[in-house]
C-alpha positions in Angstrom: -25.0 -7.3 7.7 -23.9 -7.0 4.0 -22.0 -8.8 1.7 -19.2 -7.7 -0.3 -17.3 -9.2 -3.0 -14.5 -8.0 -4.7 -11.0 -9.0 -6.4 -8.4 -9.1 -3.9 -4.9 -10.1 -4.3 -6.2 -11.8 -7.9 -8.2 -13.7 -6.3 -12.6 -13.4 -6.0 -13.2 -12.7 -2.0 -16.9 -12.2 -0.5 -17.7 -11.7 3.2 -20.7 -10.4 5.2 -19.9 -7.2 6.7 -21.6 -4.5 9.3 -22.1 -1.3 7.2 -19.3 0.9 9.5 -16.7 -2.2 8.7 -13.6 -0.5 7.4 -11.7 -2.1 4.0 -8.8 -2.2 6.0 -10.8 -4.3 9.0 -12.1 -6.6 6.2 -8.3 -7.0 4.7 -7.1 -7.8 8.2 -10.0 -9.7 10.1 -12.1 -11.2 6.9 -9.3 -12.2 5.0 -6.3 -12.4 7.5 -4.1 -10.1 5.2 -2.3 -8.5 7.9 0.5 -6.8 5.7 -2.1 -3.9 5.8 -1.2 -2.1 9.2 -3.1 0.0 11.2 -1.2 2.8 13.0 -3.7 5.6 13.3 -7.3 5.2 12.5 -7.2 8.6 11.9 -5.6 8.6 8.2 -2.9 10.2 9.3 -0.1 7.7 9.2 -0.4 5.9 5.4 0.1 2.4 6.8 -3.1 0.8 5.7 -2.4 2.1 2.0 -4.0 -0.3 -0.9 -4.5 -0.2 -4.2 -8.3 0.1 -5.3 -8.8 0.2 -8.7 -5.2 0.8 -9.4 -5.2 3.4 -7.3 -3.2 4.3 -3.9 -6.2 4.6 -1.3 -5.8 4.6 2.7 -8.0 1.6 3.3 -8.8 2.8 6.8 -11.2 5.6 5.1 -12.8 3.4 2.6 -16.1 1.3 3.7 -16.0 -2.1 3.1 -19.2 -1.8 1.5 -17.7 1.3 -0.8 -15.3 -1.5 -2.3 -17.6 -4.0 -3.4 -17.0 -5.0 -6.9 -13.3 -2.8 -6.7 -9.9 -4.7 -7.3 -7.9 -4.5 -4.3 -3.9 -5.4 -4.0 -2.4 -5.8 -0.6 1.1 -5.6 0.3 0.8 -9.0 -0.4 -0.4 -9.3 -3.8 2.9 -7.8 -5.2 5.4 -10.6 -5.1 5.0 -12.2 -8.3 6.3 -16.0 -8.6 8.1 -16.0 -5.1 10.2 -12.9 -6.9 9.9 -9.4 -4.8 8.1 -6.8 -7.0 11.1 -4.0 -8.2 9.7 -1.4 -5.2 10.0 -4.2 -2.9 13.3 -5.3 -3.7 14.8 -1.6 -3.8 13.2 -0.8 -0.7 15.2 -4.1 0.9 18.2 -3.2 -1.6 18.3 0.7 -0.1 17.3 -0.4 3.5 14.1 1.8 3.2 12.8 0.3 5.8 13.7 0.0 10.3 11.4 -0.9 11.9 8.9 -2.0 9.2 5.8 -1.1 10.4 4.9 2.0 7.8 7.1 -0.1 5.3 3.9 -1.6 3.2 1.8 1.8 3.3 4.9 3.2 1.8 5.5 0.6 -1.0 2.1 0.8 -2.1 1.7 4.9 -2.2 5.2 4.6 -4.0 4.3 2.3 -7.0 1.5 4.6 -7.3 3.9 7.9 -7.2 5.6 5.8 -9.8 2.6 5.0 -12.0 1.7 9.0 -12.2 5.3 10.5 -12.1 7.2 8.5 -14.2 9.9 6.0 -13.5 12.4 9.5 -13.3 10.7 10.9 -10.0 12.8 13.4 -8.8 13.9 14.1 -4.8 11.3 16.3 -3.9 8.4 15.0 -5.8 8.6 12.1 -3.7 9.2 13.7 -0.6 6.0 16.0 -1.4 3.7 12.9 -2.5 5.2 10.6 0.6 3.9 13.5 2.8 0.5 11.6 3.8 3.0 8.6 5.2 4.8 8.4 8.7 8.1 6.8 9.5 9.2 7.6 13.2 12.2 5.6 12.4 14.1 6.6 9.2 14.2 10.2 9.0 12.9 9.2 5.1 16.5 9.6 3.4 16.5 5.7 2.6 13.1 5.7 1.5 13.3 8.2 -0.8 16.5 6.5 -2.2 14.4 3.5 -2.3 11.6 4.9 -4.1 13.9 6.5 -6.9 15.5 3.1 -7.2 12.6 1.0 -7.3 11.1 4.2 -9.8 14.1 3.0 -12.3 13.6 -0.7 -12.1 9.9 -0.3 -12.3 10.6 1.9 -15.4 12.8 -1.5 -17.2 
């Protein structure tokens, strides 16, 4: 066993951990953050996407023990003050969302798209950057409306 420790959410977090425990498994066992989904364990899908370091990382290929010491944000950790944060709210505003289950992997990798592209993404830079995220229920039309609109307010 090991113990990590690292910033999640804000907030200082340690846990003992086997040495194959997965971030996401630790987000989702440890700490009971189950915004975090897991739809693949194959890295395929996007639905366990975090932010490590301020960057978008699929937290089912990431170690526990590789995120010792790291800031994480969750799903979770965005909502500031009981307000949505802007990606959130335009991804409710643009019903970017069906069923919900890939919804949180695609907020996070879309505040990062955000953070790197600028708050003018265009159409198909999202659609290119979203490629490592799978709705079955959307067809991605609203989401990429979403993203562009939370891009703006994010932008403000």
């Amino acid at each position: 066993m090991l113990t990590v420790s690292l910033n999640v959410n804000g907030e200082s977090v340690s846990g003992e951990v086997e040495d194959r425990t997965l971030l996401v498994e630790f987000l989702r066992e440890n700490l009971r953050l189950t915004g975090t989904h897991v739809g693949c364990d194959t890295s395929q899908c996007g639905a366990c996407v975090v932010h490590v370091d301020g960057f978008s990382v699929k937290s089912c290929t990431l170690l526990a023990a590789q995120a010792d010491g790291t800031d994480v944000t969750t799903i979770e950790g965005l909502a500031e003050n009981g307000e949505l944060h802007p990606m959130q709210q335009a991804f409710k505003d643009n019903h970017g969302l069906q069923c919900g289950f890939c919804t949180p992997g695609m907020v996070m990798s879309a505040i990062d798209i955000v953070k790197r592209n600028g708050s003018g993404v265009d159409e198909a830079t999202v659609r290119k950057e979203l490629e490592g995220n799978i709705c079955r229920c959307t067809g991605y039309h609203n989401i990429v409306n979403a993203v562009q609109a939370g891009a703006k307010k994010m932008g403000n």
